[in-house]
C-alpha positions in Angstrom: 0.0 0.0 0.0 2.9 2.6 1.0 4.5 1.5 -2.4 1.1 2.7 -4.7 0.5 5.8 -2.6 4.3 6.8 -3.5 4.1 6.0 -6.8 0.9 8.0 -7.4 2.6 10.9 -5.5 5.9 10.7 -7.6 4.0 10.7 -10.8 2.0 13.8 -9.6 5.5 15.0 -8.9 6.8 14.6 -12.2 3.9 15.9 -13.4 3.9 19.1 -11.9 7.5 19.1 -12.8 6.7 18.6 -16.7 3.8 21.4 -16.3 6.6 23.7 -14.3 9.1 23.5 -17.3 6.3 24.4 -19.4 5.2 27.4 -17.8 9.0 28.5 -17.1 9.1 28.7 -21.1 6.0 31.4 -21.2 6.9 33.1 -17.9 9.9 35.3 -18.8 9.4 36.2 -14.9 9.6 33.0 -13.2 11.8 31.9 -15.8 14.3 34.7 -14.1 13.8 33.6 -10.8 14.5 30.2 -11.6 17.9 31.3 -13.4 18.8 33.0 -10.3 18.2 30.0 -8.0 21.5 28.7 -6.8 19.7 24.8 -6.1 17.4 22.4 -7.0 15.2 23.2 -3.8 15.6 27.1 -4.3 14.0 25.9 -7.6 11.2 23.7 -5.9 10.5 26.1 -3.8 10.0 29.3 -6.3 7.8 26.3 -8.4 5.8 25.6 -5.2 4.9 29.2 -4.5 3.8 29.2 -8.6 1.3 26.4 -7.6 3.6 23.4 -8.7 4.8 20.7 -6.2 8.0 18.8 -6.8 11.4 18.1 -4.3 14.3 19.3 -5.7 15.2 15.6 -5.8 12.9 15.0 -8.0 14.4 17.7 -10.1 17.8 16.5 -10.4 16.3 13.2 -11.3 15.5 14.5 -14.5 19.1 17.0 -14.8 20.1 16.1 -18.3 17.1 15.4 -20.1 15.1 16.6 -22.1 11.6 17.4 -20.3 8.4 19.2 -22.1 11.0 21.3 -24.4 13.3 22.3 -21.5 16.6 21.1 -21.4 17.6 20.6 -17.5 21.3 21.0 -16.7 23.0 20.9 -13.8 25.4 23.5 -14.2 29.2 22.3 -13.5 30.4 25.8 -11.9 28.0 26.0 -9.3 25.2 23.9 -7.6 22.7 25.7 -9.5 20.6 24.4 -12.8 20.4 26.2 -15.9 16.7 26.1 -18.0 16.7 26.7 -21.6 15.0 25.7 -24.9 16.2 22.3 -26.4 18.8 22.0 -28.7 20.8 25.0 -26.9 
């Protein structure tokens, strides 16, 4: 039972986080903020306040990909993430 109730919450998770990334590419605004975030849970956080709810673990499960258009990269120079368009 634990098991399903996680895995419904971690899809709602990654959900939120696709619909997030989406929103980021419209909002020049929160897009800003999140540029400015130095981590994954300054990130989860500013989402969470925009009415999306994801850990900032659940973020850097998806550093690397590609998610709803976004690119998400974990910068190397710092423990921030950097958002942008695919294919940049």
């Amino acid at each position: 039972m634990m098991d399903e109730r996680y895995a419904k919450t971690h899809q709602l998770s990654v959900e939120n986080l696709k619909a997030f990334l989406q929103e980021i590419q419209k909002n020049k605004e929160l897009l800003k903020s999140v540029k400015e975030a130095a981590t994954a849970n300054e990130i989860a956080e500013i989402a969470s306040n925009a009415g999306f709810e994801f850990s900032g673990e659940e973020l850097k499960s998806v550093s690397n990909q590609n998610v709803s258009g976004v690119k998400v990269k974990k910068q190397d120079t710092s423990p921030s993430y950097s958002f942008g368009e695919s294919g940049n």
